[in-house]
N, C-alpha and C positions, 0 to 999 in steps of 0.2 A: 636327534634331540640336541638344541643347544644348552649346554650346562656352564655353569660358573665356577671355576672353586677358587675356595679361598680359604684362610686359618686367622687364626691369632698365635701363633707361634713366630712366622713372619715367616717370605720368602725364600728362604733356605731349609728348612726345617723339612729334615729326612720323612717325617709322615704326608707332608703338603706332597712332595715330590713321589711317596710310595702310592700315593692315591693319584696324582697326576699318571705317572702310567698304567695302571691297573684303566682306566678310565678311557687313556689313548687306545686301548686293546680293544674296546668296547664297539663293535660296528654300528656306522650310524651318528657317533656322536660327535658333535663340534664344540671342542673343550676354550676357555679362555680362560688365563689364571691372573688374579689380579689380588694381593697378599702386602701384610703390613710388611713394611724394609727389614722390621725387628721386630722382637716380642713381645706381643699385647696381650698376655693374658690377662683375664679376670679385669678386664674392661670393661664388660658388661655392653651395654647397649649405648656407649658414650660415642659422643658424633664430635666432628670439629666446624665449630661453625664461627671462630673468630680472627680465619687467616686462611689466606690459600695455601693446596696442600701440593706439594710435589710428589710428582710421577717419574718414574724412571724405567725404562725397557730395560727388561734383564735376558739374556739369552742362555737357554738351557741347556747341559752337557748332549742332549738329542739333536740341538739343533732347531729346536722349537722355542717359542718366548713366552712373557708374559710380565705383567707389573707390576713393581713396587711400589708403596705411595707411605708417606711420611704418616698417614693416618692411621684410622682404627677398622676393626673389621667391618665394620658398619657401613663406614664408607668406602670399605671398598665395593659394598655390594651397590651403595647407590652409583660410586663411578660408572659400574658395566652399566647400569638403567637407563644411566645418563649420557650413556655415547661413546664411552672412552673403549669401548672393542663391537667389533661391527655387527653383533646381532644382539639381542635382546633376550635374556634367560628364561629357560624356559623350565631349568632345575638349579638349585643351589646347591652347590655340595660345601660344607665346609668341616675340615678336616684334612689328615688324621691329626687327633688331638694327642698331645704328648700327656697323657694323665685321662682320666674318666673324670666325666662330667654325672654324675650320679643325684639325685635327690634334690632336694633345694642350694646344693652349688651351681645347678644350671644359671638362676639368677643371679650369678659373676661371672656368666662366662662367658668371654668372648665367641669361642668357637657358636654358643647355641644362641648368642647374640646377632651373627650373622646369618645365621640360619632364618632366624625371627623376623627380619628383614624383606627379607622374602614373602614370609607368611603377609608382612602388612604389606608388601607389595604385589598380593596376589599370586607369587611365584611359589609353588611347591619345595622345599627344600629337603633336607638331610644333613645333622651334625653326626659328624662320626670323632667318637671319642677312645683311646688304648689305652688300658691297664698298662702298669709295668712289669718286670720279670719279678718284681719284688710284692705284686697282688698287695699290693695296700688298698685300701677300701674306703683312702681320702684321696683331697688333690694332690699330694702332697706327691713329688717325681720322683721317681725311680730314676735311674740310670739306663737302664735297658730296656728297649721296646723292638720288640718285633712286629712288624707293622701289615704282613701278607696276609695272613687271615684278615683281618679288618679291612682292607683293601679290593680280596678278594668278593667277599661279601657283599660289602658297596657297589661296588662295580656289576653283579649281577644283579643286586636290586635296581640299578640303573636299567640295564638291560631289560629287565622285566617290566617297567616304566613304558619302553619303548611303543608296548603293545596293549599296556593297562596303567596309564596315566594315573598321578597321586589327583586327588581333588584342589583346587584352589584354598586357600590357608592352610594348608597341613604339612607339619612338619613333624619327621619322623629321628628322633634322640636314639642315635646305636651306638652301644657303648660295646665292647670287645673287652673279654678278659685277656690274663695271658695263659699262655702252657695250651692244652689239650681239650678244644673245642666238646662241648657235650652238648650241642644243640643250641637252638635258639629262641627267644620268648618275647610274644610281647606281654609288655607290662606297664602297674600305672607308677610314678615317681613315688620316690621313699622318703621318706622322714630325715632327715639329718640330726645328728646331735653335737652341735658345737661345744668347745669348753674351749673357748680363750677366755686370756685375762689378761691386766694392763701389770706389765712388769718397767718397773725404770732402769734404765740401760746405761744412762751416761746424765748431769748435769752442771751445769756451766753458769753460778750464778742463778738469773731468775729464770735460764732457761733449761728445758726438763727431756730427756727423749726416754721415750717411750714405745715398747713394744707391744702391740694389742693381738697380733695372732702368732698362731704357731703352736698351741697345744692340739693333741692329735684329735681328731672330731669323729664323734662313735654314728650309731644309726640304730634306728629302732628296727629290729628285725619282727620284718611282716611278710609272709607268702606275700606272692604274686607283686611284690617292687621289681627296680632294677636292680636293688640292694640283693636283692635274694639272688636274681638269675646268674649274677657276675659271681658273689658268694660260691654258687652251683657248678662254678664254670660255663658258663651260658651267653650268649650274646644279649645281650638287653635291648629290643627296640619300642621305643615309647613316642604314642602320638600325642603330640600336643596342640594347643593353638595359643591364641593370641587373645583372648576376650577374657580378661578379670573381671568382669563384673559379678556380684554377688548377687546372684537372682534371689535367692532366699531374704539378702540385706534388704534388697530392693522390696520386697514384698511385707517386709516388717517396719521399714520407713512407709509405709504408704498407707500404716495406721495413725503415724506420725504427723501435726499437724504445722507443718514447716513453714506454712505463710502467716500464723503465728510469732516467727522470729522475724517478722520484717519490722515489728510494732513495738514502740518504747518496751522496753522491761519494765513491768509492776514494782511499783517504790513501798517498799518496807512502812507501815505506819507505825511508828514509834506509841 
């Protein structure tokens, strides 16, 4: 199987590199890594599309390579698509994520950003995201992450791939707590509950700075999320895809009579 990986933590990052070899272990598979220079988290799905991006060959303490590119993880998944390593993916890995991706912070996040990529490019993928030692239950990083179990994990579900291929769009969100594994769940995303606020920090005249996050963000606790399984001590694996559309919206617009708005607006008779 040829696989891709890649992060938004950027090419150095102790998880990119614990899943890089966890992966090399794996018989059968032909790895290429291709990762931001530095750290893009909470990019989301942003692309660079108004300047060429630099690439750089980094060579790994193995003895093995792979790329850095001044861009986002995004593009690092269209570089491989696009020729810049000699085969054409056939799985995305991207990870390991320095923090958990849990609930609706997936939609900041790079890591599950690159993954998605995939999905629209017909490639099966896998975000893998770690808790830290300190089991926080936001994005917010720890210090310490032990990255084997998560590693481990991935790596056999790759292996298991080998012989029962994911289906095209599908992309599978595992989140890894830390400490002492109690099994593993899949599940659907949880609720997040934000609480920023805009605080003023410094101002200069007519200009104002401002801090909009950084209060800690709770969750609604619901059986059967990720929120729960990690909660549990549990690996969280949740399938996703790519298609927002509102079928229900769509079906209640469709009582709606839209070619009606093409036509002057009715003028008020005084």
């Amino acid at each position: 199987m040829k696989v891709l990986l890649t992060n938004d933590d950027g090419i150095q990052a102790t998880g990119l590199h614990a899943m890089r070899k966890a992966l090399l272990a794996v018989p059968d598979v032909e790895l290429a890594v291709i990762a931001p220079d530095s750290n893009r988290s909470a990019t989301a799905r942003s692309i660079t599309t108004r300047e060429p991006l630099w690439v750089d060959e980094i060579e790994f303490d193995d003895g093995t390579s792979g790329f850095a590119t001044d861009g986002t993880p995004v593009d690092c998944v269209r570089f491989a698509t696009l020729g810049l390593v000699e085969f054409q993916p056939e799985l995305i890995v991207s990870g390991i994520n320095h923090g958990s991706n849990l609930g609706d912070d997936i939609t900041y996040s790079g890591t599950v950003a690159a993954a998605l990529e995939g999905v629209v490019l017909g490639v099966p993928a896998i975000a893998v995201s770690q808790q830290s030692a300190m089991r926080e239950m936001d994005f917010r990083l720890g210090r310490e992450f032990d990255f084997d179990q998560a590693a481990s994990f991935v790596a056999r579900l790759v292996d298991e791939l080998l012989d029962v291929p994911m289906p095209q769009g599908t992309l599978l969100n595992v989140n890894v707590p830390a400490g002492e594994l109690k099994g593993a769940r899949p599940c659907r995303l949880g609720k997040r509950i934000y609480r920023d606020r805009m605080e003023l920090t410094e101002e200069e005249g007519s200009r104002r700075r401002y801090r909009i996050y950084g209060e800690a963000p709770g969750y609604e606790h619901e059986e059967g999320t990720d929120f729960a399984a990690i909660a549990d001590g549990c690996i969280a694996v949740t399938p996703l895809h790519f298609d927002l559309t509102d079928t229900a919206g769509v079906e209640e617009l469709s009582g709606f009579d839209l070619d009606r708005l093409l036509e002057p607006a009715a003028q008020e008779v005084e």
